[in-house]
SERO-920022 format. One record per atom (N, C-alpha, C): residue number from 0; residue in one letter; x, y, z. Coordinates in steps of 0.2 Angstrom, whole numbers, plus 5000, padded with zeros to 4 digits. Layout:
! SERO-920022
   pos   code      x      y      z
   NUM      a      X      Y      Z
...
END
This chain:
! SERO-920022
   pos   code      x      y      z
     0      x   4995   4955   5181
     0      x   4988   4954   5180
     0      x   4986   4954   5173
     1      x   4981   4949   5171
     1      x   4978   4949   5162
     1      x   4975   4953   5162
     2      x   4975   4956   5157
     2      x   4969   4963   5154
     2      x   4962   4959   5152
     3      x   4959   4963   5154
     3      x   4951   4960   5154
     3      x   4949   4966   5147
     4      x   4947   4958   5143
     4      x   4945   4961   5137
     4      x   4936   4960   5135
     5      x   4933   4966   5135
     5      x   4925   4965   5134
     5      x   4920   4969   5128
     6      x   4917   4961   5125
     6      x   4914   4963   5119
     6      x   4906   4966   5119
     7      x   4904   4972   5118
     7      x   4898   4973   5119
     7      x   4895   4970   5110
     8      x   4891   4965   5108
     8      x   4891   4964   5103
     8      x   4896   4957   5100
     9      x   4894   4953   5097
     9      x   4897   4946   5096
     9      x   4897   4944   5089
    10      x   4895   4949   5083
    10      x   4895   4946   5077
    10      x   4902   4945   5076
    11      x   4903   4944   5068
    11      x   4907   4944   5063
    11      x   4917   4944   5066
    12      x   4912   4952   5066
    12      x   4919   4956   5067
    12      x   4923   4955   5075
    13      x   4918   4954   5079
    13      x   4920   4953   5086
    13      x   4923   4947   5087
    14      x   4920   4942   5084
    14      x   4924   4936   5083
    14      x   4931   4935   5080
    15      x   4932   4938   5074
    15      x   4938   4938   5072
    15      x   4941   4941   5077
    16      x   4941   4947   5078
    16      x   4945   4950   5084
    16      x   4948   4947   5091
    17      x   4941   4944   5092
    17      x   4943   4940   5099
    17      x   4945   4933   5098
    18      x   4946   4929   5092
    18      x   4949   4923   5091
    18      x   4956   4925   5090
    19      x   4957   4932   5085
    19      x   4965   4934   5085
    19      x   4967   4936   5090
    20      x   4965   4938   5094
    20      x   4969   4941   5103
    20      x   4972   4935   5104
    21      x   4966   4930   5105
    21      x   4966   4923   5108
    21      x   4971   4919   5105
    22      x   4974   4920   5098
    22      x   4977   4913   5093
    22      x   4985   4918   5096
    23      x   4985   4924   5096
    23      x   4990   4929   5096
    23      x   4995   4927   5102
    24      x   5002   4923   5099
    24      x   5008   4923   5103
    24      x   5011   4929   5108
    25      x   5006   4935   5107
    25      x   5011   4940   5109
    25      x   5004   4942   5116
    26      x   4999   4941   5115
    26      x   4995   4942   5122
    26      x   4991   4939   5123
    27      x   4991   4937   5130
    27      x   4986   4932   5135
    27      x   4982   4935   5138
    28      x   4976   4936   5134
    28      x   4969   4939   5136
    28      x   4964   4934   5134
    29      x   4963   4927   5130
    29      x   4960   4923   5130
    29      x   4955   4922   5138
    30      x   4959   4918   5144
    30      x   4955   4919   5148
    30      x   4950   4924   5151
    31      x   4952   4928   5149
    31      x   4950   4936   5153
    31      x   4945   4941   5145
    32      x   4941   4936   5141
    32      x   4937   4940   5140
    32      x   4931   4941   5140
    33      x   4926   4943   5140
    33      x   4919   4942   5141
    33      x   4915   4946   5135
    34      x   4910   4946   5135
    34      x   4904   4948   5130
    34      x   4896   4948   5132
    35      x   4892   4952   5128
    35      x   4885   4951   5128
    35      x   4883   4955   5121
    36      x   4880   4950   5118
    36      x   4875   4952   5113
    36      x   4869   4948   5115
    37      x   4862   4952   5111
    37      x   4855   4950   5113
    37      x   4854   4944   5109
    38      x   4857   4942   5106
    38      x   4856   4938   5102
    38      x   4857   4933   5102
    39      x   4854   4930   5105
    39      x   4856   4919   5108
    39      x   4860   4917   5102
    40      x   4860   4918   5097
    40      x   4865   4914   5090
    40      x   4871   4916   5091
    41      x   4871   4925   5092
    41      x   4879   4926   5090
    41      x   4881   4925   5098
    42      x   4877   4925   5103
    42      x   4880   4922   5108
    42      x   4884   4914   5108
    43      x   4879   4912   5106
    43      x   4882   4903   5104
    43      x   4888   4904   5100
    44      x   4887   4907   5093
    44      x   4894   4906   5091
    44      x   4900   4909   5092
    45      x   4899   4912   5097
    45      x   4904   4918   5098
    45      x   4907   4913   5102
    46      x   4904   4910   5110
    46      x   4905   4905   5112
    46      x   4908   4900   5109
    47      x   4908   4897   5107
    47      x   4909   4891   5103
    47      x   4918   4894   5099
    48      x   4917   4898   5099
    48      x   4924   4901   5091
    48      x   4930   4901   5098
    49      x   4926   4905   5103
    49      x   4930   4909   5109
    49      x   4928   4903   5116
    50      x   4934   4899   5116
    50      x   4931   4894   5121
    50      x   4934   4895   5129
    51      x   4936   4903   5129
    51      x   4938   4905   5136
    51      x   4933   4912   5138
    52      x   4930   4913   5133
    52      x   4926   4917   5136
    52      x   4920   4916   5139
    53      x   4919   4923   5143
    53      x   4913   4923   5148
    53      x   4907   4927   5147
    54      x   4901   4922   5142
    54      x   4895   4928   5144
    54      x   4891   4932   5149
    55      x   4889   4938   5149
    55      x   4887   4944   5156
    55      x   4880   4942   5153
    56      x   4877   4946   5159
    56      x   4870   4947   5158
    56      x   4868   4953   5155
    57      x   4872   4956   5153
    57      x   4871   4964   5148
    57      x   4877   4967   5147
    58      x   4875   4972   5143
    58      x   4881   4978   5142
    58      x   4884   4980   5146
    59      x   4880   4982   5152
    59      x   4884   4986   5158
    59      x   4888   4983   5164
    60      x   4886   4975   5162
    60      x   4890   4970   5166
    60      x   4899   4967   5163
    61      x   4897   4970   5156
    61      x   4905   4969   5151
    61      x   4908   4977   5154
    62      x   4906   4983   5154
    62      x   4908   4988   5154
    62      x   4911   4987   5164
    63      x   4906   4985   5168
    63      x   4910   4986   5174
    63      x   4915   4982   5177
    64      x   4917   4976   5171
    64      x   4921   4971   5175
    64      x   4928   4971   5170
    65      x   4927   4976   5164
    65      x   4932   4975   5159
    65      x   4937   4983   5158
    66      x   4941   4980   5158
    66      x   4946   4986   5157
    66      x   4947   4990   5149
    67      x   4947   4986   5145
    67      x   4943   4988   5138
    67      x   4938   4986   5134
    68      x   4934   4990   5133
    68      x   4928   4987   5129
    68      x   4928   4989   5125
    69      x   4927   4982   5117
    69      x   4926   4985   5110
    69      x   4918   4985   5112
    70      x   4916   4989   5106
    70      x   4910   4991   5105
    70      x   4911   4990   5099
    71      x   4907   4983   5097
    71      x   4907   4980   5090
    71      x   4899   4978   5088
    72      x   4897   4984   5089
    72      x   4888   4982   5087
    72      x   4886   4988   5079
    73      x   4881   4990   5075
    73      x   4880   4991   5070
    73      x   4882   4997   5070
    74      x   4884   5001   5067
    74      x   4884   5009   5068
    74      x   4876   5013   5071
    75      x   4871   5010   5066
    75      x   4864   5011   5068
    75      x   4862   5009   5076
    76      x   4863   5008   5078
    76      x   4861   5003   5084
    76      x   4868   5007   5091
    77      x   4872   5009   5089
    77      x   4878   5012   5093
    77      x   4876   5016   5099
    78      x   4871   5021   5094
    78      x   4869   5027   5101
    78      x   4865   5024   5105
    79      x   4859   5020   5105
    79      x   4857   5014   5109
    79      x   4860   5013   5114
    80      x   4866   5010   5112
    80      x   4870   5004   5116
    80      x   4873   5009   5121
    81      x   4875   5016   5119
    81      x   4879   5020   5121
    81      x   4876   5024   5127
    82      x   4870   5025   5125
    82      x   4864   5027   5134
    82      x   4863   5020   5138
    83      x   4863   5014   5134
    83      x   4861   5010   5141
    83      x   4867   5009   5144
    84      x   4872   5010   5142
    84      x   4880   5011   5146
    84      x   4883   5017   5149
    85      x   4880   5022   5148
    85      x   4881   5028   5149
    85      x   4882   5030   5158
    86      x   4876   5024   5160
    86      x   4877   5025   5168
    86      x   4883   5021   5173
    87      x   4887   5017   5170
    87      x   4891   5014   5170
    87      x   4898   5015   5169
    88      x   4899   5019   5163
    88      x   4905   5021   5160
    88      x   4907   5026   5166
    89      x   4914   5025   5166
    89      x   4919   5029   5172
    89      x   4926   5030   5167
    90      x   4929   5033   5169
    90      x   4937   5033   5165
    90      x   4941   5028   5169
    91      x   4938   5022   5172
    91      x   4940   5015   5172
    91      x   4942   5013   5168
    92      x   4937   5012   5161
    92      x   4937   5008   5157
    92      x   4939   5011   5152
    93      x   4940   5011   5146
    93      x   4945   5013   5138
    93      x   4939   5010   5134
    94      x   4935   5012   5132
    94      x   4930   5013   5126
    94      x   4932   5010   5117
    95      x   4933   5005   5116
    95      x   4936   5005   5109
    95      x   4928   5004   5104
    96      x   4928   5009   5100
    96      x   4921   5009   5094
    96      x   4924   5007   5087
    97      x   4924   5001   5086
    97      x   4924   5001   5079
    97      x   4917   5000   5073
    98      x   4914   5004   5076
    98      x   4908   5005   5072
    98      x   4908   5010   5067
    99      x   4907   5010   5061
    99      x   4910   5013   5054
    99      x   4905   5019   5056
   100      x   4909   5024   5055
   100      x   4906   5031   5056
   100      x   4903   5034   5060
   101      x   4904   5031   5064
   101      x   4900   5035   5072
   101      x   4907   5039   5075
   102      x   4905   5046   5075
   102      x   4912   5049   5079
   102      x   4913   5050   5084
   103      x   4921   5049   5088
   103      x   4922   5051   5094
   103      x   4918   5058   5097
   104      x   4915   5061   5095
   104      x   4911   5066   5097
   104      x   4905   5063   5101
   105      x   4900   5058   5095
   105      x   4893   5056   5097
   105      x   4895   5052   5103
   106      x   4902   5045   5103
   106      x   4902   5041   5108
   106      x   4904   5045   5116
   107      x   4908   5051   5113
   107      x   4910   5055   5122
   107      x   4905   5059   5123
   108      x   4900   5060   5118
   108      x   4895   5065   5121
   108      x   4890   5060   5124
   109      x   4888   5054   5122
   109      x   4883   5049   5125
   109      x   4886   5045   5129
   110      x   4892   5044   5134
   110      x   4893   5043   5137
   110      x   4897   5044   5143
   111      x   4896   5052   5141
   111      x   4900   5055   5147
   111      x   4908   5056   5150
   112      x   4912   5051   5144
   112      x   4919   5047   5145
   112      x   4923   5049   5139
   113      x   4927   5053   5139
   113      x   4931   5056   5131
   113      x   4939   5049   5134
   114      x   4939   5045   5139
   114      x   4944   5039   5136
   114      x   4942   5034   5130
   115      x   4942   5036   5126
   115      x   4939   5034   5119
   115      x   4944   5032   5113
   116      x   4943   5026   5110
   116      x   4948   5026   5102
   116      x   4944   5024   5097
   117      x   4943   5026   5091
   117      x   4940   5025   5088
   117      x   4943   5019   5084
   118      x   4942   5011   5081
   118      x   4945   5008   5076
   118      x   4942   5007   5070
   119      x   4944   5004   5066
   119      x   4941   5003   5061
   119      x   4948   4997   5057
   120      x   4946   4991   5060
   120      x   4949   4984   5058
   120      x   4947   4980   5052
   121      x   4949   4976   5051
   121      x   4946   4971   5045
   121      x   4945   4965   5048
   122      x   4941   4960   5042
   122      x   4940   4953   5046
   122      x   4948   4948   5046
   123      x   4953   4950   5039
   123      x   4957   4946   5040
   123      x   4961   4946   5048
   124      x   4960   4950   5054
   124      x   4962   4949   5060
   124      x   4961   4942   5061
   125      x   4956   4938   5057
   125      x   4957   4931   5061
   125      x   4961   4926   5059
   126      x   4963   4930   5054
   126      x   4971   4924   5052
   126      x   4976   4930   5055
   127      x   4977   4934   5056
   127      x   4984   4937   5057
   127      x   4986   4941   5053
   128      x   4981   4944   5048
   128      x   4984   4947   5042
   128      x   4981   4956   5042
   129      x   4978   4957   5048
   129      x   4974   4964   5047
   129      x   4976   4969   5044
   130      x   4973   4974   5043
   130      x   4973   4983   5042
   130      x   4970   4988   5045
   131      x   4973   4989   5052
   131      x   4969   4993   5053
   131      x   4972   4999   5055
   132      x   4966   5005   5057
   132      x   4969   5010   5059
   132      x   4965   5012   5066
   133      x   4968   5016   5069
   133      x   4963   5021   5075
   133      x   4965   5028   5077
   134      x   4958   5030   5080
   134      x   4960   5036   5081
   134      x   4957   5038   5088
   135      x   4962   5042   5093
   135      x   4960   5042   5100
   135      x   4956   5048   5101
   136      x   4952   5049   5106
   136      x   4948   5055   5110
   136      x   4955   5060   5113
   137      x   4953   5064   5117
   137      x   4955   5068   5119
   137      x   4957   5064   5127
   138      x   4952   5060   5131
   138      x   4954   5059   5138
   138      x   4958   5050   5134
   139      x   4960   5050   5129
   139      x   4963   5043   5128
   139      x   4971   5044   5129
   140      x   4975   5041   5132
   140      x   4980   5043   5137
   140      x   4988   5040   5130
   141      x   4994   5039   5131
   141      x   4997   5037   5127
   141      x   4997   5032   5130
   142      x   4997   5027   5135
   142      x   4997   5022   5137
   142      x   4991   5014   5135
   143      x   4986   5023   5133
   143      x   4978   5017   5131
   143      x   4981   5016   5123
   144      x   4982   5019   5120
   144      x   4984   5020   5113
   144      x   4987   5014   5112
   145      x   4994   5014   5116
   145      x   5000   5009   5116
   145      x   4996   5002   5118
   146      x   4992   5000   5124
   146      x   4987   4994   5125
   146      x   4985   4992   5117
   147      x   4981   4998   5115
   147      x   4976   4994   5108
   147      x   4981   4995   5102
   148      x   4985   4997   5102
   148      x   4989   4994   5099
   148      x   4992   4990   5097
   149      x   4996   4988   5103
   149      x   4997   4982   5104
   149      x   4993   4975   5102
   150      x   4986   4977   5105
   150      x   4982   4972   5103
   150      x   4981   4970   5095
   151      x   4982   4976   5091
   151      x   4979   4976   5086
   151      x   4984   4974   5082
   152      x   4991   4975   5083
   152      x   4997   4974   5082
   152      x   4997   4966   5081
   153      x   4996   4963   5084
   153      x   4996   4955   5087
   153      x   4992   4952   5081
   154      x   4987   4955   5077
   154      x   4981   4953   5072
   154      x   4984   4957   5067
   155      x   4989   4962   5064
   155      x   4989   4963   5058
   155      x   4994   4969   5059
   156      x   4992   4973   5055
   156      x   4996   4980   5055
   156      x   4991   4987   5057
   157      x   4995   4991   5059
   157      x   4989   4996   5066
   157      x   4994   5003   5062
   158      x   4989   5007   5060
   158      x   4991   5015   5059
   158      x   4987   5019   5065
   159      x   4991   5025   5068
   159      x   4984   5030   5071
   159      x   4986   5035   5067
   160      x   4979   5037   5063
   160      x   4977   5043   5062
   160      x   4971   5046   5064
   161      x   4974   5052   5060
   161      x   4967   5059   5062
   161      x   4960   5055   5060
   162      x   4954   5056   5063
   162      x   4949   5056   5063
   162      x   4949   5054   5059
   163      x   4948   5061   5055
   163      x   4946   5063   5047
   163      x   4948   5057   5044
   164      x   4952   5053   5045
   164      x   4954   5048   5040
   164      x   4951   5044   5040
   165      x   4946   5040   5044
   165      x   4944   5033   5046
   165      x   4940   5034   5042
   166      x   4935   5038   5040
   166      x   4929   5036   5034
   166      x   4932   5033   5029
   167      x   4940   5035   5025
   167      x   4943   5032   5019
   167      x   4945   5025   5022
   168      x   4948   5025   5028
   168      x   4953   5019   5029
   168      x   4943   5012   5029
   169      x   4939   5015   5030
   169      x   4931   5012   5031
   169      x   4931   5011   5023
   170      x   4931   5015   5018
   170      x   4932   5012   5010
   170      x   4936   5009   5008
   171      x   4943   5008   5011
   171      x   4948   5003   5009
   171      x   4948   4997   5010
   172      x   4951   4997   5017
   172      x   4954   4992   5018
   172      x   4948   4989   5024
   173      x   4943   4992   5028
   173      x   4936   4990   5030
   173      x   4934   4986   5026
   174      x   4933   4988   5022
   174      x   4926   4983   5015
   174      x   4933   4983   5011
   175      x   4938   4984   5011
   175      x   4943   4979   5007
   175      x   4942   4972   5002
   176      x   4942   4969   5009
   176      x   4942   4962   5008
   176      x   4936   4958   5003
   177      x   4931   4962   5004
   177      x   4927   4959   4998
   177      x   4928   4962   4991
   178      x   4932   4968   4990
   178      x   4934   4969   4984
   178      x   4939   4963   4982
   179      x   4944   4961   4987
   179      x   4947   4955   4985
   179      x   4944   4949   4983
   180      x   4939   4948   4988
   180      x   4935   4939   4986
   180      x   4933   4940   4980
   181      x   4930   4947   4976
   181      x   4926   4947   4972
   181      x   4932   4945   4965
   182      x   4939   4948   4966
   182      x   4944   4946   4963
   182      x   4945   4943   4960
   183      x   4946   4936   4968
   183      x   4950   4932   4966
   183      x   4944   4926   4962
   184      x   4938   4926   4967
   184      x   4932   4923   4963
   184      x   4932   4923   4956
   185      x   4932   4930   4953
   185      x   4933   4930   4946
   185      x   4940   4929   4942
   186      x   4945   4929   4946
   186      x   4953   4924   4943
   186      x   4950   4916   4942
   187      x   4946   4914   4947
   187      x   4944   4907   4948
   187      x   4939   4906   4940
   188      x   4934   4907   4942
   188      x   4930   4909   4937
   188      x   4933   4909   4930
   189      x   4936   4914   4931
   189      x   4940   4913   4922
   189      x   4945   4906   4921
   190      x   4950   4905   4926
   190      x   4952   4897   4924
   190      x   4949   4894   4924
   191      x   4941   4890   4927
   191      x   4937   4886   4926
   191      x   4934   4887   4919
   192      x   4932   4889   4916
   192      x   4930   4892   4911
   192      x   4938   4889   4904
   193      x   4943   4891   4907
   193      x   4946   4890   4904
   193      x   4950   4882   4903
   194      x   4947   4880   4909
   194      x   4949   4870   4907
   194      x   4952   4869   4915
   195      x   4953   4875   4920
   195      x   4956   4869   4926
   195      x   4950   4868   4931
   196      x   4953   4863   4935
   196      x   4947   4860   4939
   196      x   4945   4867   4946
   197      x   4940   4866   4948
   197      x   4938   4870   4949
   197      x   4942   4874   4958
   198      x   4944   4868   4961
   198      x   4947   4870   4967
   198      x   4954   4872   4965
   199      x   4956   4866   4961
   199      x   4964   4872   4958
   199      x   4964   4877   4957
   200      x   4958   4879   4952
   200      x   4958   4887   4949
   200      x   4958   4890   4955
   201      x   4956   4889   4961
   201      x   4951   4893   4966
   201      x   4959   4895   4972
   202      x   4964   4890   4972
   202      x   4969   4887   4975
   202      x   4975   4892   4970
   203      x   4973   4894   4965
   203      x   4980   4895   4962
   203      x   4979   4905   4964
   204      x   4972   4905   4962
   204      x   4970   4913   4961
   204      x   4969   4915   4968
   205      x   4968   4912   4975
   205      x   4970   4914   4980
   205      x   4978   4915   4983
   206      x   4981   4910   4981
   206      x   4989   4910   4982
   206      x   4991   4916   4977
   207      x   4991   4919   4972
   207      x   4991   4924   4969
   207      x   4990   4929   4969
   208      x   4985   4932   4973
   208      x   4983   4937   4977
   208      x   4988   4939   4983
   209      x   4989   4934   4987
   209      x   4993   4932   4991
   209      x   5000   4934   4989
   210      x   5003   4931   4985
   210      x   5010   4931   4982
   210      x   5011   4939   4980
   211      x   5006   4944   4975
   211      x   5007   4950   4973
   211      x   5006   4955   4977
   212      x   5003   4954   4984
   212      x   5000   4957   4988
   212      x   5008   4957   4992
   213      x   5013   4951   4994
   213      x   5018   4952   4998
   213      x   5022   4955   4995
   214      x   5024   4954   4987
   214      x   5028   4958   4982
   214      x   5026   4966   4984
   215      x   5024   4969   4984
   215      x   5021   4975   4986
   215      x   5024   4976   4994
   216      x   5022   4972   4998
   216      x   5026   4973   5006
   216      x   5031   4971   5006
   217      x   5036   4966   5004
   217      x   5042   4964   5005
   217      x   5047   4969   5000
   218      x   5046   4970   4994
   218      x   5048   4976   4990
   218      x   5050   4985   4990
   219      x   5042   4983   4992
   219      x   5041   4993   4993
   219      x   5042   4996   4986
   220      x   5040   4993   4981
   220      x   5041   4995   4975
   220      x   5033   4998   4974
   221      x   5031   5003   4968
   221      x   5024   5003   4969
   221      x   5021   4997   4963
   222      x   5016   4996   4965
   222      x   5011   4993   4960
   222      x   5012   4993   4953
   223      x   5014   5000   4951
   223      x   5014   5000   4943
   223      x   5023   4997   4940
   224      x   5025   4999   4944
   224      x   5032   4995   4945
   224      x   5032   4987   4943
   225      x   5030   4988   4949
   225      x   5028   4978   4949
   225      x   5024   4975   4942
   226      x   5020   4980   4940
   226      x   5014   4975   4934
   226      x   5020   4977   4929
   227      x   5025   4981   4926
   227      x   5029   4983   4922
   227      x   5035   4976   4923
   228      x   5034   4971   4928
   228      x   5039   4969   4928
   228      x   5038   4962   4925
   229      x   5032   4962   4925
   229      x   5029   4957   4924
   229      x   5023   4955   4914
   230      x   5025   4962   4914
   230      x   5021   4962   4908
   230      x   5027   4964   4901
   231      x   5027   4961   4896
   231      x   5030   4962   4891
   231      x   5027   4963   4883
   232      x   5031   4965   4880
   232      x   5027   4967   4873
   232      x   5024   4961   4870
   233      x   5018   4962   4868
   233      x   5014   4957   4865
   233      x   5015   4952   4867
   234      x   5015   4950   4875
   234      x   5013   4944   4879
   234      x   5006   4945   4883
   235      x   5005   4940   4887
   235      x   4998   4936   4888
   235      x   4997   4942   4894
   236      x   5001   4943   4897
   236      x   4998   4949   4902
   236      x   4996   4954   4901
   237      x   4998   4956   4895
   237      x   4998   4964   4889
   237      x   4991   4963   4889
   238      x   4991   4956   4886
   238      x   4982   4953   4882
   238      x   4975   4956   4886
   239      x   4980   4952   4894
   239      x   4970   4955   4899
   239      x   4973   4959   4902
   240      x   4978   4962   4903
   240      x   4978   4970   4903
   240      x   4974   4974   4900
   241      x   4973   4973   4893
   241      x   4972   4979   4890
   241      x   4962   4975   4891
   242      x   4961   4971   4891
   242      x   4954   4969   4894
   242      x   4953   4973   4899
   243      x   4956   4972   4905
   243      x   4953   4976   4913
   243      x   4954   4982   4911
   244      x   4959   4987   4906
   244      x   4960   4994   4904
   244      x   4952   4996   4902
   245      x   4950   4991   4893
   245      x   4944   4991   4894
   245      x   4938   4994   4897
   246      x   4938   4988   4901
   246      x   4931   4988   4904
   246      x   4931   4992   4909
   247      x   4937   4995   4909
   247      x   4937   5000   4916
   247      x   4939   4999   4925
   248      x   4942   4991   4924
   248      x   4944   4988   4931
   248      x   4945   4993   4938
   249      x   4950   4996   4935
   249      x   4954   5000   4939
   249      x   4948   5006   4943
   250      x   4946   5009   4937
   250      x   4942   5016   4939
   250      x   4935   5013   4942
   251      x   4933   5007   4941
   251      x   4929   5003   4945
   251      x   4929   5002   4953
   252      x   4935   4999   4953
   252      x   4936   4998   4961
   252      x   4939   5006   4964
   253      x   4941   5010   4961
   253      x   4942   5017   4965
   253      x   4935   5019   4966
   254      x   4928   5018   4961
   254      x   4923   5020   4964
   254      x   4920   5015   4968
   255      x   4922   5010   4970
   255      x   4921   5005   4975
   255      x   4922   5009   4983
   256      x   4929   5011   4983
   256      x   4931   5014   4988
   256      x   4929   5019   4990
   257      x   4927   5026   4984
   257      x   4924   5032   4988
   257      x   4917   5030   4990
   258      x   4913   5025   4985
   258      x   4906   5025   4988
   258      x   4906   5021   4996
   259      x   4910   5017   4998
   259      x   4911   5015   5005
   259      x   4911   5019   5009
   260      x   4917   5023   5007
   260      x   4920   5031   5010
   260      x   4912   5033   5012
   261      x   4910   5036   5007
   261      x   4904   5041   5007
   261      x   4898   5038   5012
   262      x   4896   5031   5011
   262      x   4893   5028   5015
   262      x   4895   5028   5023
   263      x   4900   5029   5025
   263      x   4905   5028   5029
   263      x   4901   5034   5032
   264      x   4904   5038   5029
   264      x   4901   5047   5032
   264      x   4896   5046   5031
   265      x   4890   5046   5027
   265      x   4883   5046   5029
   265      x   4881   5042   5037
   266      x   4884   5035   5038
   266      x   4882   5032   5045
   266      x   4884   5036   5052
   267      x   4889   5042   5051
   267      x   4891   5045   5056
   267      x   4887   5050   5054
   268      x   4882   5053   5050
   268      x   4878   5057   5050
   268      x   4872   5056   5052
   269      x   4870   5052   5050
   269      x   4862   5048   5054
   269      x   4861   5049   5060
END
């Protein structure tokens, strides 16, 4: 029997999710998923992305017919969604919240059901490339564990850690990925600037992202290894090294991450 997979909530992130289940060689849960957002857009497009899913007439209609339910709605908006589900929830169903900062406490106190995991994914799940992590309740079984990871498995790479972790994995690799656009943008930017045409620059400095990003995984070398490998005395690498040293590149994006982080924890304190 296919696993029934249900979305309360259809933006962004739900989509990515539910088109990598969907695109993923390794599970056939495409037909078997369902959704309800209140919103007739992210409905349509969610529809439109996911062309075997099934919209409900609400939340409590995704929770009673599905065996896992992401809970992919705002963090602000979560306790909300969490009481009008509350009369519904049974230890039937496996609870997945990826909503940044709301903790297994708030979701098993306002719903009555500690079958709970907490994730915290990124959007590249919709190519196959994610990072995530999660962290389970106390009624989350080793078998609910193994399910969603599995799932998430299919989309990228899956760590479970302690709680306490998911605020930093939410500054990393959560909002990660706009610290990369914002990168490789600016790699673009500087070779258009400097004479190539503008989709080449854009084509070369995404592929090189890409390239340095897999030296790192296929190697297991660290970073600083890697740029020593590549950088030599009084060459052109040395030149904008010592520019991003400058301007302070590095200690920039470390405060990128704790400020996320912190925000992170501020939305599970609200």
């Amino acid at each position: 029997m296919s696993l029934k997979i249900g979305f309360i909530g259809a933006g962004q992130m739900a989509t990515a999710l539910a088109r990598g289940f969907e695109a993923s060689q390794e599970t056939d849960v495409g037909p078997t998923i369902s959704f309800f957002d209140p919103s007739p857009e992210a409905c349509a497009n969610f529809s439109e992305s996911i062309s075997a899913a099934t919209l409900l007439a609400d939340a409590a209609q995704v929770v009673a017919t599905a065996d896992i339910v992401f809970l992919a709605v705002k963090p602000q908006i979560l306790p909300a969604v969490l009481d009008s589900i509350a009369a519904v929830v049974t230890t039937d169903v496996l609870l997945v919240s990826i909503a940044a900062g709301v903790t297994l406490d708030v979701i098993c106190g306002r719903t009555g059901s500690d079958r709970v995991i907490r994730v915290m994914p990124n959007t590249p799940c919709l190519v196959g490339k994610a990072a995530t992590a999660f962290s389970p309740a106390q009624g989350a079984t080793a078998t609910d564990c193994a399910a969603v990871q599995n799932l998430l498995d299919s989309v990228g790479i899956t760590y479970q850690l302690p709680e306490q972790c998911l605020d930093a994995v939410t500054g990393l690799s959560g909002s990660g990925p706009a610290y990369i656009y914002t990168i490789v943008q600016a790699l673009c930017d500087g070779g258009v600037a400097m004479g190539l045409p503008e989709d080449v620059a854009l084509q070369l400095a995404a592929q090189t992202a890409i390239g340095a990003a897999e030296m790192i995984l296929q190697t297991g070398l660290p970073p600083q290894q890697l740029i020593d490998q590549v950088t030599s005395p009084g060459g052109t690498t040395l030149a904008g090294l010592k520019v991003m040293h400058d301007e302070e590149i590095s200690a920039t994006i470390f405060k990128a991450v704790q400020a996320a982080t912190n925000r992170s924890i501020e939305l599970g304190n609200s």
